[in-house]
C-alpha positions in Angstrom: 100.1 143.5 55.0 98.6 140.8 52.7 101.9 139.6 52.3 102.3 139.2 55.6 99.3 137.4 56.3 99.7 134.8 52.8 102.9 133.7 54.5 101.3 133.6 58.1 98.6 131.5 56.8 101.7 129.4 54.6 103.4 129.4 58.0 100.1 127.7 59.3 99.6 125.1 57.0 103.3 123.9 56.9 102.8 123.5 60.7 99.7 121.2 60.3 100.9 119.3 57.5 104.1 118.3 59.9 101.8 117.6 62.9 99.6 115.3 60.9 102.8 113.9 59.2 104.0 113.5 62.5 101.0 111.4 63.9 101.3 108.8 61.2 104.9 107.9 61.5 105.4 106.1 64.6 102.3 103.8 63.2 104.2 103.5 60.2 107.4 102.6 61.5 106.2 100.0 63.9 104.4 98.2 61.4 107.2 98.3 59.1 109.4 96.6 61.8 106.9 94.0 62.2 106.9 93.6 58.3 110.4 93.1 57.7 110.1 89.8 59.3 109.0 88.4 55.9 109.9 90.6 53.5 113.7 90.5 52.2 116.0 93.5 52.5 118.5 94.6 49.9 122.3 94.5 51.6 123.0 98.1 51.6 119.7 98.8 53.3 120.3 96.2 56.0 123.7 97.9 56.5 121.8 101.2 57.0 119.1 99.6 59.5 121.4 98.0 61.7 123.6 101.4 62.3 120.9 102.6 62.7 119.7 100.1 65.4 123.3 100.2 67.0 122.7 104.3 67.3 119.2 104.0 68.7 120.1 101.7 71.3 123.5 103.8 72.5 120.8 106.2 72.5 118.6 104.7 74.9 121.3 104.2 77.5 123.0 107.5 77.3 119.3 109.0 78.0 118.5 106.0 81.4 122.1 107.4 82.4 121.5 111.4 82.9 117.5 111.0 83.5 116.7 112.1 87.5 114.4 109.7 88.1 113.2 106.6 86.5 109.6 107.6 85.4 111.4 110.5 83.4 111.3 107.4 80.7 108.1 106.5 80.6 108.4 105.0 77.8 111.0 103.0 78.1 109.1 99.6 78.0 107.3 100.1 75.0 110.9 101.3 73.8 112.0 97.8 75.3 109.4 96.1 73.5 110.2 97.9 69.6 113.7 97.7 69.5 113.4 93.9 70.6 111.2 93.1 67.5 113.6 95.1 65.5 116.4 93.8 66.2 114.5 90.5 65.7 113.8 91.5 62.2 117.4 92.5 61.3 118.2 89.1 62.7 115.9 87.1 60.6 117.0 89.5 57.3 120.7 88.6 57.5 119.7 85.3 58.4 117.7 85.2 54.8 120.6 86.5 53.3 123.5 84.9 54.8 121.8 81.6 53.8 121.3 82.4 50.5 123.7 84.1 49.4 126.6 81.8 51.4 130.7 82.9 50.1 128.9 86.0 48.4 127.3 87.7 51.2 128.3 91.5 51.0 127.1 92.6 54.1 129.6 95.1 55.1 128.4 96.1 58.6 128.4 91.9 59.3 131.8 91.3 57.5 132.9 94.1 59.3 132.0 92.7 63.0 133.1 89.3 62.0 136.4 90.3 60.7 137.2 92.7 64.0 136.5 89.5 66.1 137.8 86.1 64.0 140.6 88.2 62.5 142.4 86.7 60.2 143.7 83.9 61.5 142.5 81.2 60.4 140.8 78.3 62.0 142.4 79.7 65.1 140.8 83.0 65.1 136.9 81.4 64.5 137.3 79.6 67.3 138.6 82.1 69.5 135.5 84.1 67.7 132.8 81.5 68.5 133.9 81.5 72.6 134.2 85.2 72.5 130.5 84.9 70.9 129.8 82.3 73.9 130.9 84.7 76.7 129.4 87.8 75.5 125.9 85.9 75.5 126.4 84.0 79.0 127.3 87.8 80.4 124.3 88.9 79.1 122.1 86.0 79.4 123.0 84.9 83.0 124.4 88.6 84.5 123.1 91.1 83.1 119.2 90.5 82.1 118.8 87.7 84.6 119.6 90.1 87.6 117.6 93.0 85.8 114.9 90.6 85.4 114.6 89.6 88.7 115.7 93.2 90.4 112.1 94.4 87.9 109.9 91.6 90.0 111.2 92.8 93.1 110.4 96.3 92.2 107.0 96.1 91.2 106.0 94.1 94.1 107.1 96.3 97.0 106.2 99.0 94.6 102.3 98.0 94.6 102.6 96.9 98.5 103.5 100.0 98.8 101.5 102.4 97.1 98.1 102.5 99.4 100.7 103.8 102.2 103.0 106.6 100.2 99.3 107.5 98.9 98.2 107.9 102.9 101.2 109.5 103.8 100.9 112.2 101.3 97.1 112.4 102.5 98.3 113.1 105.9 100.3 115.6 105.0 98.2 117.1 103.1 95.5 117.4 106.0 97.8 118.5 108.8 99.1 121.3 106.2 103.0 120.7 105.0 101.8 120.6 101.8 98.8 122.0 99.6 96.3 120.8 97.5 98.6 121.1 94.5 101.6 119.5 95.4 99.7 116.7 97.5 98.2 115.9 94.0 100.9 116.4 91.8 103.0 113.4 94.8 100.4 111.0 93.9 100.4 111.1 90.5 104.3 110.4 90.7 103.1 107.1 93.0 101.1 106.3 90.4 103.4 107.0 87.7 105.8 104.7 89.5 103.5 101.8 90.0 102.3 101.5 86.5 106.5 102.0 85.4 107.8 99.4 87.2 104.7 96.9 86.7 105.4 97.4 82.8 109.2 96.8 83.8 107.9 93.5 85.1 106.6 92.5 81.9 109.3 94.2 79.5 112.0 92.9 81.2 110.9 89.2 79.6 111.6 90.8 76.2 115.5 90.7 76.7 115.5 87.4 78.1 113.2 86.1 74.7 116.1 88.1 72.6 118.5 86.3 74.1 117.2 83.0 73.5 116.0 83.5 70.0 119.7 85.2 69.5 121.5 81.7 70.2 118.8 80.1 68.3 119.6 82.2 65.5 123.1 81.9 65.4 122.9 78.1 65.8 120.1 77.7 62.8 123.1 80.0 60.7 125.8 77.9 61.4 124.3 74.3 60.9 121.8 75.4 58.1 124.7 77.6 56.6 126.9 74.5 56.4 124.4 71.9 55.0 123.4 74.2 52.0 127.2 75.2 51.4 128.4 71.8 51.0 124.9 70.1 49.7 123.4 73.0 47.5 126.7 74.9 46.3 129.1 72.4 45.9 131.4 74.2 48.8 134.5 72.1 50.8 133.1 71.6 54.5 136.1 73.3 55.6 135.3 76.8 53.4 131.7 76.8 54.7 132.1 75.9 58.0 134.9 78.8 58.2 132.4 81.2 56.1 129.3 80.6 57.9 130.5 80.1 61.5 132.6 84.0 60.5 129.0 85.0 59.3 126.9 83.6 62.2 129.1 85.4 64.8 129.1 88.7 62.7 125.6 88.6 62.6 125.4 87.4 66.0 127.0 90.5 67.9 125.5 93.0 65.4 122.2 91.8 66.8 123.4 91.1 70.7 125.2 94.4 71.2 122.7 97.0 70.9 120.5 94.0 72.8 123.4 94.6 75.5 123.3 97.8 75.3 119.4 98.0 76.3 119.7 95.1 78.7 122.3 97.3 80.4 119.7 100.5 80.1 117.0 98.2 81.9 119.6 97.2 85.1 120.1 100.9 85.5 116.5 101.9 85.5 115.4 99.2 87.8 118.3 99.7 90.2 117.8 103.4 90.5 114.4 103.3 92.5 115.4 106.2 95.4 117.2 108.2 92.3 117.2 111.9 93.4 119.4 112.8 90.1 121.8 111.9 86.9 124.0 108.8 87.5 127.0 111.3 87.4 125.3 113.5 89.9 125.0 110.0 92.2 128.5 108.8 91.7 130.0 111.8 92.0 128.1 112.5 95.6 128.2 109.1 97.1 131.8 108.4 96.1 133.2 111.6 97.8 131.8 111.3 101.4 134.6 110.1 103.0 138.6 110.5 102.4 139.2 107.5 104.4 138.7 104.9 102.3 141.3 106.2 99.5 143.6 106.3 102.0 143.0 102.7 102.8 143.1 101.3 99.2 146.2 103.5 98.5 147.9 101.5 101.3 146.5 98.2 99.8 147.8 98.8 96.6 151.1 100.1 98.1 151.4 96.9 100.0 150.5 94.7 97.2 153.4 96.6 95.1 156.2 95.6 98.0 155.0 91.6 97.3 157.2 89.4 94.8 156.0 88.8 91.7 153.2 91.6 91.5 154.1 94.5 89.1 154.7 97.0 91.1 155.1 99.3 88.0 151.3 99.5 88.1 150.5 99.3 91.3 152.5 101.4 93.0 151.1 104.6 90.7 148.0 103.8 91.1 148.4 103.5 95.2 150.3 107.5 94.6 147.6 108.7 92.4 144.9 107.4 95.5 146.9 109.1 98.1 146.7 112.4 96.5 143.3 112.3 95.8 142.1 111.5 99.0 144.7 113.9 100.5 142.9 116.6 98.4 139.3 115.4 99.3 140.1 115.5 103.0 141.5 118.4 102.8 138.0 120.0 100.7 135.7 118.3 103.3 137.6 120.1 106.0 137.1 123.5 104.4 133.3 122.7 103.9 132.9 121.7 107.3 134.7 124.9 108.6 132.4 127.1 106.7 129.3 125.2 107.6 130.0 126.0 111.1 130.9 129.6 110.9 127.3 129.7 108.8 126.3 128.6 111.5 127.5 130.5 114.2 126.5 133.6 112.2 122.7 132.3 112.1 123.1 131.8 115.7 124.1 135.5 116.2 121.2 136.7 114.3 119.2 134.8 116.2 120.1 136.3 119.2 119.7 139.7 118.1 116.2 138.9 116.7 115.2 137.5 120.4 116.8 140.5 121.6 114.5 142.6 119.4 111.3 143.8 119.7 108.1 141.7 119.2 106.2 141.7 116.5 102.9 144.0 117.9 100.7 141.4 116.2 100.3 138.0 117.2 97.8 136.1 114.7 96.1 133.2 116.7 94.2 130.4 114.6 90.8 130.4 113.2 90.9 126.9 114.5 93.0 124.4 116.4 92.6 121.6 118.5 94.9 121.2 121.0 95.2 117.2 122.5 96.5 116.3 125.8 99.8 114.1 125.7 98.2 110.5 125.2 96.4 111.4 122.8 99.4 112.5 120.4 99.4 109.0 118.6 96.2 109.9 116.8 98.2 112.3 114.6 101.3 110.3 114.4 102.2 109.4 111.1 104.0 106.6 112.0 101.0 104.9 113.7 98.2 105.6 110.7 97.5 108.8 112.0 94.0 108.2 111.1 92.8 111.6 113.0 94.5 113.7 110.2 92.4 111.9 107.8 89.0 112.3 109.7 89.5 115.8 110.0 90.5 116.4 106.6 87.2 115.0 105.4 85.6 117.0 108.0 86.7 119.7 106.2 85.7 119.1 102.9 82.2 117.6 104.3 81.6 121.1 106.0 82.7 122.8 102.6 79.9 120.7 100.6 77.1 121.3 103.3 78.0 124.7 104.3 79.1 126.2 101.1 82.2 127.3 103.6 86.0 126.1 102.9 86.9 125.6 106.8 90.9 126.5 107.2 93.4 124.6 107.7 92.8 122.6 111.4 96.0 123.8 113.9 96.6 120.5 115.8 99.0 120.8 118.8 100.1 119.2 122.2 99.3 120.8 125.2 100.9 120.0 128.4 98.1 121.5 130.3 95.3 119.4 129.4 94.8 116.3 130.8 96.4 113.2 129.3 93.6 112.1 127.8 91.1 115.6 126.9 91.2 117.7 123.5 90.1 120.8 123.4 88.8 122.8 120.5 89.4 126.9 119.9 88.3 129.1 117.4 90.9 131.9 117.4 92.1 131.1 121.0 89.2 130.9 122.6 87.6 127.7 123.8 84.5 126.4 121.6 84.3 122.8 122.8 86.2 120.3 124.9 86.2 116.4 125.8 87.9 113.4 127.4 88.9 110.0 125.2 89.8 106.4 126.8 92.3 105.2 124.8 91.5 102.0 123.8 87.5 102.0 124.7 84.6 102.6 122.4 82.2 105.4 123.5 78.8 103.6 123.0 75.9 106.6 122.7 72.1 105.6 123.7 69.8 106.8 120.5 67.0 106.1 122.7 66.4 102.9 120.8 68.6 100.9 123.3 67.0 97.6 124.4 68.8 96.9 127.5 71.6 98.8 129.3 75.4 97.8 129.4 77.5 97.8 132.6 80.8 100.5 132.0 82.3 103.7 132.9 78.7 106.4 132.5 79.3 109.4 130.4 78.1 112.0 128.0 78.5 112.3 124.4 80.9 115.3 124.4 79.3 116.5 120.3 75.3 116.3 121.5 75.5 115.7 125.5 73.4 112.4 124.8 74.2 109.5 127.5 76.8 107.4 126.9 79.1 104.4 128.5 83.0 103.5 127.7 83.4 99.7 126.6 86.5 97.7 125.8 86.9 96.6 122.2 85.7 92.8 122.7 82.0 93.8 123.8 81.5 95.9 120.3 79.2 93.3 118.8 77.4 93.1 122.3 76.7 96.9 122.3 75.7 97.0 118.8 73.1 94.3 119.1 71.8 96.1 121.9 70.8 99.0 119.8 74.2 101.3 120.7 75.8 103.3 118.6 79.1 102.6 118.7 82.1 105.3 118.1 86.0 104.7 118.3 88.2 107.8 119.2 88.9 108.9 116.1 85.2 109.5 115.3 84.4 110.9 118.5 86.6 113.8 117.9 85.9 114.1 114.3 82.0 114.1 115.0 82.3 116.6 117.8 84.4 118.9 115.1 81.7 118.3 112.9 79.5 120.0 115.8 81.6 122.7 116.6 81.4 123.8 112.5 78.5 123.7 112.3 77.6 125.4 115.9 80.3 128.4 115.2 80.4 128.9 111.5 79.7 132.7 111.7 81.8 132.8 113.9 84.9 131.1 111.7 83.5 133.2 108.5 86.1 136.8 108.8 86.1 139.9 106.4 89.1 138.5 104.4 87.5 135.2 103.7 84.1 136.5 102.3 86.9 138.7 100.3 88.2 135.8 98.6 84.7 134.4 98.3 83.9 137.1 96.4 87.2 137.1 94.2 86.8 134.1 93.1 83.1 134.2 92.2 84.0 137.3 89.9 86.2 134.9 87.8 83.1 133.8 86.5 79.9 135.9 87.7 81.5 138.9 87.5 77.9 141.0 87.1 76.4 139.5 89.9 79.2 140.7 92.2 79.4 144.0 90.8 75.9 144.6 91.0 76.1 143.2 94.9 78.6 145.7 95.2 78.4 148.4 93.1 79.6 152.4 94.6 76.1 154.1 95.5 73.7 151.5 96.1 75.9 148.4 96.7 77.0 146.8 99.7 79.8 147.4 101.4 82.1 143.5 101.8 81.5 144.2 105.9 77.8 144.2 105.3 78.2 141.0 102.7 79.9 139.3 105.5 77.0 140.1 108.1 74.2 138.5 105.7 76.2 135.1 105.4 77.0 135.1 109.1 73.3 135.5 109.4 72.7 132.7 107.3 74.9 130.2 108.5 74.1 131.1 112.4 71.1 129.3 111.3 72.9 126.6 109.7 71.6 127.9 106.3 74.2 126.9 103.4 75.4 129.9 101.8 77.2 127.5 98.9 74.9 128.9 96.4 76.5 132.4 96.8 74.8 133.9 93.3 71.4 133.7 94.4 72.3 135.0 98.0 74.3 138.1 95.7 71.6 138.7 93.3 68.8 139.1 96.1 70.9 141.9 97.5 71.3 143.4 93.9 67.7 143.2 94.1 67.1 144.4 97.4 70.0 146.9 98.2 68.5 149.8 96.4 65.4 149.3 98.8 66.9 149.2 102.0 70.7 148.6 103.5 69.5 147.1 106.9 71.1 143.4 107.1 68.5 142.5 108.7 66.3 143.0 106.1 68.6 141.8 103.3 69.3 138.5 105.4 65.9 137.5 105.1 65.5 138.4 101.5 68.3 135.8 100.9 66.8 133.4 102.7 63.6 134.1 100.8 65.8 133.3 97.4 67.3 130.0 98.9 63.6 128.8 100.1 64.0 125.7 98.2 67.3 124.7 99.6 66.1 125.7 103.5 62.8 123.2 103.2 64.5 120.5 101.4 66.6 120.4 104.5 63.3 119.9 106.7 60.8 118.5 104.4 59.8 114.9 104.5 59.7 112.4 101.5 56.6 113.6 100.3 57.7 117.3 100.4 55.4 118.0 103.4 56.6 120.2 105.5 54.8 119.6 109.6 55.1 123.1 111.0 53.4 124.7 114.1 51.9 127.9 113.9 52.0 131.1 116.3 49.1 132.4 117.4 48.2 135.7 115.9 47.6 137.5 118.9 51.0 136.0 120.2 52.7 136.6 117.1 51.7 140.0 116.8 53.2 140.5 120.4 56.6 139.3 119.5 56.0 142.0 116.8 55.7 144.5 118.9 58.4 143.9 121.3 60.8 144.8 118.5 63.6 147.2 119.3 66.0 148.7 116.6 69.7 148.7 118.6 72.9 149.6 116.5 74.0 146.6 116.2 70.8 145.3 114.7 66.8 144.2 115.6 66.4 142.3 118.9 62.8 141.2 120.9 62.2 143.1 123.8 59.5 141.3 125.1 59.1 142.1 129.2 60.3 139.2 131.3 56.8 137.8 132.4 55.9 137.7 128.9 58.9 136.0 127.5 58.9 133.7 130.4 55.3 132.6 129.2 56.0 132.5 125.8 59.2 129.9 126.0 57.3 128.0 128.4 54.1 127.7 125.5 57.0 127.2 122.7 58.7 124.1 125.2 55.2 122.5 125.8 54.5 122.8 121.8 58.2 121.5 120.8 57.8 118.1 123.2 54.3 117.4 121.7 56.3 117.2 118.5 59.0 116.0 119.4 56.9 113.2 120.8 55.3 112.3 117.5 59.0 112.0 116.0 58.5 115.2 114.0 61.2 117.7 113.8 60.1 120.8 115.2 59.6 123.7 112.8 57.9 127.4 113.9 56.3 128.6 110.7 55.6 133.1 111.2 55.0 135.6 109.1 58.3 137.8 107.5 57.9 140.5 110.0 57.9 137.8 112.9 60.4 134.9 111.9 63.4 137.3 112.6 62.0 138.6 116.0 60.5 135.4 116.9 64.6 133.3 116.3 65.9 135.8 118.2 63.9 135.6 121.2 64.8 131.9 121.8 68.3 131.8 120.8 69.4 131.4 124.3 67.1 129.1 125.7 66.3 126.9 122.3 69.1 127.6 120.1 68.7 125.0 117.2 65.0 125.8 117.0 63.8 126.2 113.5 62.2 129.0 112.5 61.2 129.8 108.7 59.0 132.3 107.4 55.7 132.0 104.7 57.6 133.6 102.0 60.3 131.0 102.3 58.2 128.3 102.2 59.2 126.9 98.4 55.9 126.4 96.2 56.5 122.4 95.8 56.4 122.3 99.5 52.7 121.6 101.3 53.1 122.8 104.8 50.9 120.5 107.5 50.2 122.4 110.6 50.5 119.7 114.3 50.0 122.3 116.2 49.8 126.0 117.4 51.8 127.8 119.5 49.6 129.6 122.6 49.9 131.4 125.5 48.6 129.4 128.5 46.0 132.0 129.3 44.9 132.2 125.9 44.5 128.3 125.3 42.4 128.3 128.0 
């Protein structure tokens, strides 16, 4: 066993010492390259570098060749940018050595490339070298990196222009649902990705181009400097050093341009390949096998060309047989495709039909939400027009997850033909929860109560809050803000009045399997506090969790601080198991949360006050019912006590105070429940929820007319 663990621990330290080694050596080796620039190289280490240059670079374009995409090389500029400078430094090592050492030069990897090009033949064959030279430079200078130079510019400008739309697109997506949260994130990195690739293929791309100019600078210095210290310094004939150096030069020259070709070529291919789905062979192979058609029609050119005097019909004439077969036997493949294709699809077809012929399914889910838009109303979610209703609603959703604490599913949009052209109307699973009408192409303008004069239009109501409201064309905007309007384009109407309906039927969109997962996921990390909530005797059952937070947010209470709404029922559970009790012992735990949300700057919080004779009343109209507590009061009585509440709320409301009924525990319940119908946003809060940095101010007290006489 200790054996075991001294070669573990060997094991270990091996593996650091290579990942530290391995940190260091790129550093290493770039600043080497950059230091060979000065420094003289022995031969047979030159030899060795610039194999090993050749390698890297056949490297490089074997790897752009079978990559999928073009962001798969990453680093391919910075890749660019090294073996540019080290090639550069080879260059300007043989240069040193050519120069100095003249007739003697052993370079073998340079006398090898010179003597495969000049040969041996003499004057004759340098020349022949020095045009070859020539060409080979003008393909790569003028062809090759010129176009991939200029293809680079091209691609990181439409690239950026069009970034801010692939990003919107992939945002729209993401809100009407094709795709989740993962993948929408994972498509925009690869936007981004792209952007910063081909904006660094803007700027690597100048790299060749430099190469290729200092190359024929090079070569140029080699072959007149070589030639005035032959004949001036050692005594050589002009002929022997112009033959010598020019044979050197050109050695040196393609050592240094062919892996630079080779990387040139490696940058065309990248740049070219912006809608690559695959390998280059994967793309050749594909597009070049669509259609049989056009090998039959070259096979008849070349045959043709083969029956015309003077051509040699030797080679064309194979070559025309050779393209007659294979497109004979591609033709022949694409028809046995597209015969199996359709009996595929016949087959579905069958299924099909017996699956229609089959029984329904006896469940038919409906949405937890949709909103269904009448026909004119369709370009709002069009993706080819902006579809800037996707993106409103999206950030409806996550503004309701922030201020409710509740992740709001996935918004169903769909046409319906039944609608008018120009209503939407809202569900909450299939049934309707709010409805409007939109003038395409008008602004809604919605009197705050602060308007200064009225403006001439179509009259309406604001379809979120029911306030008043006029349709304007777009050119009298200005005009309707100045006159103190509030001015909303479609978009926002809808969004706003989705706001509403959130926050209006939250309970309602809150089922038993989502305050499942609610609870799943909080056990990740506060698995206690869910266990306690829960736990087999005198926990909660998750029907009865759900209850409490529907309880909560029927109030618009936020139940995003879940632990403190959990550990109350820990607390509170062993006590008693009625919701209604629990419910108000977890809005007793979030009391600071509830008065921040009514509290003024100064953390005063204006209530009015019951009076205790009323109060006790409401008390006492309490009536247990199985599916909870509910006021009872008899009709005369509640009639008199929402007509004293009504006349108390407009005396506030009058001051520009929110109204806020402050009751004792026993009473707030009782006292909410009695005015839901006729007052249904009222807020009611009890003393124990009344957070101790909070000063409550009493405006006024709530009496019946008999007694505040």
């Amino acid at each position: 066993m200790a054996d075991a663990l001294r070669v573990n621990r060997t094991e270990g330290a091996s593996r650091n010492l290579l990942s530290r080694v391995g940190d260091f050596y790129i550093p290493v080796v770039v600043i080497v390259v950059v230091i060979m620039l000065v420094i003289p190289l022995p031969t047979v280490l030159l030899d060795l570098l610039m194999a090993l240059n050749l390698i890297f670079s056949l490297l490089v374009l074997l790897n752009v060749l079978y990559i999928r995409r073009p962001t798969e090389f990453s680093l391919f500029p910075t890749v660019l940018l090294v073996t540019t400078v080290f090639g550069l430094a080879l260059n300007v090592s043989s240069t040193r050595l050519i120069l100095r050492d003249g007739a003697r030069f052993d370079g073998r990897m340079i006398r090898a490339f010179s003597s495969f090009v000049v040969g041996s033949g003499g004057n004759e064959g340098i020349v022949i070298g020095l045009i070859i030279f020539i060409v080979i430079i003008a393909v790569q200078a003028v062809v090759i990196t010129k176009g991939a130079t200029r293809v680079s510019e091209v691609a990181a400008r439409f690239t950026l222009d069009s970034m801010q739309v692939k990003m919107m697109s992939i945002e729209t997506e993401y809100s009407s649902g094709s795709i989740t949260e993962e993948e929408s994130q994972a498509r925009k990195k690869q936007v981004q990705m792209e952007s910063d690739f081909y904006g660094s293929m803007d700027g690597a791309s100048k790299f060749i181009s430099g190469n290729v100019k200092v190359g024929i600078f090079i070569t140029v210095v080699n072959i007149l400097g070589g030639t005035i210290i032959g004949t001036v310094l050692h005594d050589e004939p002009l002929g022997s050093a112009v033959s010598n150096y020019i044979s050197f030069s050109i050695g040196d020259g393609l050592l240094s341009q062919f892996p630079a070709l080779l990387i040139s070529t490696a940058m065309g291919i990248v740049v070219t390949r912006a809608a690559a789905s695959g390998n280059l062979s994967e793309q050749v192979k594909e597009q070049f096998t669509r259609d049989s058609r056009i090998y039959w029609i070259c096979a008849v050119v070349l045959a043709g060309f083969s029956l015309l005097p003077g051509f040699p019909w030797y080679v064309l004439f194979p070559m025309a047989a050779f393209l007659g077969l294979y497109a004979f036997r591609l033709g022949r493949k694409k028809r046995t495709e597209a015969s199996f294709n359709e009996m595929m699809v016949k087959t579905k077809e069958g299924k099909k039909t017996k699956e229609e012929g089959a029984e329904m399914s006896p469940v038919v889910p409906l949405d937890a939400l949709s909103l269904e838009l009448g026909y004119s109303l369709i370009p709002l979610v069009d993706n080819e027009k902006g579809a800037e209703l996707l993106e409103r609603v999206q950030g409806v959703r996550r503004q309701s997850a922030l201020d409710l604490g509740l992740v709001i599913p996935k918004v169903r949009i769909i046409d319906n033909m039944i609608l008018e052209p120009s209503e939407y109307c809202f569900k909450i699973n299939g049934v309707d929860a709010g409805r409007g009408k939109i003038r395409k192409g008008y602004f809604l303008c919605i009197n705050p109560g602060t308007v200064t004069e009225d403006l001439p239009g179509e009259k309406t109501v604001d379809p979120a809050f029911g306030l008043p409201s006029v349709w304007i064309s777009e050119d009298r905007r200005d005009e309707a803000e100045r006159a103190g309007y509030t001015v909303v384009d479609p978009p926002s109407i809808i969004a706003t009045h989705l706001t509403e309906i959130i926050r209006r039927h939250a309970a309602d969109i809150l089922g038993l399997q989502d305050t499942q997962a609610i609870l799943d996921t909080l056990r990740r990390e506060y698995p206690a506090v869910v266990d306690e909530a829960l736990r087999e005797g005198t926990g909660l059952r998750v029907a009865e969790v759900q209850k409490i937070l529907q309880g909560l947010l029927r109030e618009k209470v936020s139940i995003r601080n879940m632990v403190s709404i959990l550990e109350s029922i820990a607390d509170y559970a062993p006590v008693s198991r009625n919701i209604w009790f629990l419910t108000e012992k977890a809005r007793q735990a979030l009391r600071s949360q509830i008065c921040q949300q009514y509290a003024d700057e100064d953390r005063k919080l204006r209530v009015l006050t019951i009076d205790a004779g009323l109060e006790q009343k409401i008390i006492d109209s309490k009536y247990e019912t199985p599916s909870g507590v509910v006021s009872a009061m008899d009709p005369s009585g509640h009639y008199a006590w929402i007509k004293a509440l009504n006349k108390a709320v407009s005396t506030v409301k009058g001051k520009g105070w929110m109204p806020v009924v402050l009751c004792s525990e026993q009473a707030r319940y009782l006292v909410k429940n009695s005015t839901d119908r006729e007052m249904p946003d009222l807020v009611v809060i009890s003393v124990p929820e009344i957070a101790p940095d909070v000063i409550p101010e009493a405006v006024g007290v709530i009496r019946l007319e008999a007694q505040a006489a």
